[in-house]
C-alpha positions in Angstrom: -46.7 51.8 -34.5 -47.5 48.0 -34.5 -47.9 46.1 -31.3 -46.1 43.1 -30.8 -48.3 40.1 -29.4 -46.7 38.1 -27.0 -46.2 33.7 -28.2 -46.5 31.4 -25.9 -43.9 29.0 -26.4 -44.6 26.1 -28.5 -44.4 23.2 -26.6 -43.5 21.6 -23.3 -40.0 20.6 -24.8 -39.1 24.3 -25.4 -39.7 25.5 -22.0 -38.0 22.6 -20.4 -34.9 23.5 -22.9 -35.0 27.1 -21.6 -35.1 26.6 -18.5 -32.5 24.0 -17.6 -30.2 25.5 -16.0 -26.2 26.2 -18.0 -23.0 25.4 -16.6 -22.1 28.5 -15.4 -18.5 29.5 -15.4 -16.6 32.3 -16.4 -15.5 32.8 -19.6 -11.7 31.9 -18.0 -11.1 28.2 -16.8 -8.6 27.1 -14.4 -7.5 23.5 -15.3 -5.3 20.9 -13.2 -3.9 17.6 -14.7 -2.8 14.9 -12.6 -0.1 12.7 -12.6 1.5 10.6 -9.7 5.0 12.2 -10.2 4.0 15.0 -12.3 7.4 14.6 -14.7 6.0 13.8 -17.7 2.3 13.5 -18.6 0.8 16.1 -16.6 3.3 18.3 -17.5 3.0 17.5 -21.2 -0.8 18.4 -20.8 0.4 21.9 -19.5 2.1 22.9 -21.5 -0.1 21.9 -24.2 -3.2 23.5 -23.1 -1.6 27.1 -22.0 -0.6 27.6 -25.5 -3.7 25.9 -27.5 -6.4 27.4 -25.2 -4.9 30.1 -24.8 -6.1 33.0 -23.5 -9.3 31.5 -22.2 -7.4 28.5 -20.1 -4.8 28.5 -18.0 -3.4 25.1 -17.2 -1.5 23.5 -14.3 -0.3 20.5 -13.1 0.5 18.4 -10.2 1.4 15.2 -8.6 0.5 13.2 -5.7 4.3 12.2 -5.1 6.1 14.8 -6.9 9.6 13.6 -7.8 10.9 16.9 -7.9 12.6 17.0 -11.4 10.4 17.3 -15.2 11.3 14.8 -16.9 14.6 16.0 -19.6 12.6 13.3 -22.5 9.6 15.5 -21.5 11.2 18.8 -22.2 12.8 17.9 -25.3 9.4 16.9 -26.7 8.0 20.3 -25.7 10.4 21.5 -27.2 10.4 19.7 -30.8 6.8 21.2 -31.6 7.8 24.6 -30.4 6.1 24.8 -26.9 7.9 26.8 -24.0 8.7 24.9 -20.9 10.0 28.1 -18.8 8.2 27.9 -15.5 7.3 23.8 -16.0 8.3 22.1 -12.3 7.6 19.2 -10.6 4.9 20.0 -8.0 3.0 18.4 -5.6 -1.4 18.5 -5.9 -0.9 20.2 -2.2 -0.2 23.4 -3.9 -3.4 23.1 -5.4 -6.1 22.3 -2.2 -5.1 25.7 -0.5 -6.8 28.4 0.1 -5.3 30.4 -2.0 -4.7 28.5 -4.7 -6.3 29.0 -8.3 -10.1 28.3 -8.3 -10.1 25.3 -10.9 -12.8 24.3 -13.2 -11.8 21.3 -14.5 -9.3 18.5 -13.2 -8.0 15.4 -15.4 -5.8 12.7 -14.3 -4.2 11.2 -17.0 -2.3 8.6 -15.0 -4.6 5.4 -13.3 -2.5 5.7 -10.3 -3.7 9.3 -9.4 -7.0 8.5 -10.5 -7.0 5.8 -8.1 -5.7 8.2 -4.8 -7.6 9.9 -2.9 -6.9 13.5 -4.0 -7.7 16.3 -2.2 -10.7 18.5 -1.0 -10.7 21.1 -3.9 -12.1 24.5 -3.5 -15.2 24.9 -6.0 -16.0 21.5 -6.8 -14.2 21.0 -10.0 -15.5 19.0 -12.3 -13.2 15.9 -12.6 -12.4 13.5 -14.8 -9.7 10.2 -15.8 -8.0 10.9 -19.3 -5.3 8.0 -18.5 -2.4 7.8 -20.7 0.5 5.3 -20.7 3.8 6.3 -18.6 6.2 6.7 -21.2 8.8 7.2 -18.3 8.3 3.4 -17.3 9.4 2.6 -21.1 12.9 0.8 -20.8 14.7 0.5 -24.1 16.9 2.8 -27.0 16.8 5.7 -27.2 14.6 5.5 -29.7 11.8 3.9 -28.0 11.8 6.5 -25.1 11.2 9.1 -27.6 8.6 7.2 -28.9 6.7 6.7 -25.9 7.3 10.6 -25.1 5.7 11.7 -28.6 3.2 9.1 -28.7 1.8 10.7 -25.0 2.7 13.7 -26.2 -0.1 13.7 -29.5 -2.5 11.5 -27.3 -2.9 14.3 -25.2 -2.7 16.5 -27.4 -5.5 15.2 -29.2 -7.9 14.6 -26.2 -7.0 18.9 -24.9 -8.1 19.5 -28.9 -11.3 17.7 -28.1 -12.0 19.5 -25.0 -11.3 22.5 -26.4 -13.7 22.6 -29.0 -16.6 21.7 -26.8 -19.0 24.4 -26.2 -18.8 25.0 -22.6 -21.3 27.7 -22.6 -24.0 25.6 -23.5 -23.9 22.6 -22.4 -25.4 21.5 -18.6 -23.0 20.2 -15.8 -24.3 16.9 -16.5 -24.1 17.1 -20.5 -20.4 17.9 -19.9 -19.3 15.7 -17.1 -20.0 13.1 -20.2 -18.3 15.0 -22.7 -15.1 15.3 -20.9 -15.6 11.5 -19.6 -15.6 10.4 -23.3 -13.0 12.1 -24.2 -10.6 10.3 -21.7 -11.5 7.2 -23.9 -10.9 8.4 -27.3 
């Protein structure tokens, strides 16, 4: 039977690859998106990610001054490329910084006044960052040009959760990904 001689590694770059240390989360994420009212974008972004990263994300969402009530121009749009909206509510981020809340791995805003609040304390040190879309609630106009601003948020964010999902979260480093997600809010 042939012995098998132990290699050194090649070079100083291979070890140092090796031995950086991997994000390490479990192979289920937790993710929160932010919005100030949490009627429309965030909300969009939900329901969005639970059914394209499905089964390894769950996705929630959350507001810093809930208004109570998801937007009806948000639900129709959900609704027009097939997505289910049972369960949706307006919530506030509250929920969220308890201790029994979800452990979350990642948390977006995707409005610049949530990213500008101070949000809350969360448990496990999320990693964070500002994917800021315009309001298409704040859109005065037809009919028309509501839906608009509804579908063009809508396939905005539904591009930018595509990106995220196709990153490989398994090998990149905290810091590697922190600028991954980062990017993607500007794409």
């Amino acid at each position: 039977m042939a012995r098998l001689k132990a290699v050194p590694f090649p070079n100083r770059w291979m070890r140092q690859l090796l031995a950086r240390p991997q994000i390490t989360m479990a192979k289920h994420y937790n993710v929160l998106f932010l919005c100030t009212g949490n009627s429309a974008r965030s909300i969009l972004a939900e329901a969005i990610l639970n059914r394209k990263g499905r089964p390894h994300f769950t996705a929630f969402s959350a507001g810093s001054h809930p208004t109570g009530a998801v937007r009806p121009e948000a639900l129709r749009q959900l609704e027009a490329a097939h997505l289910p909206t049972t369960g949706l509510r307006s919530k506030s981020w509250d929920e969220f910084a308890k201790p029994d809340a979800p452990r979350l791995d990642f948390v977006f805003t995707v409005c610049d006044n949530a990213a500008k609040e101070v949000c809350p304390v969360w448990p496990g040190q999320p990693m964070t960052a500002h994917w800021g879309v315009p309001d298409p609630a704040a859109v005065r106009g037809t009919q028309e040009q509501i839906e608009k601003a509804f579908r063009d948020a809508f396939f905005l964010l539904d591009r930018r959760i595509s990106l995220f999902l196709s990153l490989p979260l398994s090998t990149l480093d905290r810091f590697s990904l922190k600028k991954e997600v980062d990017n993607i809010g500007r794409q």
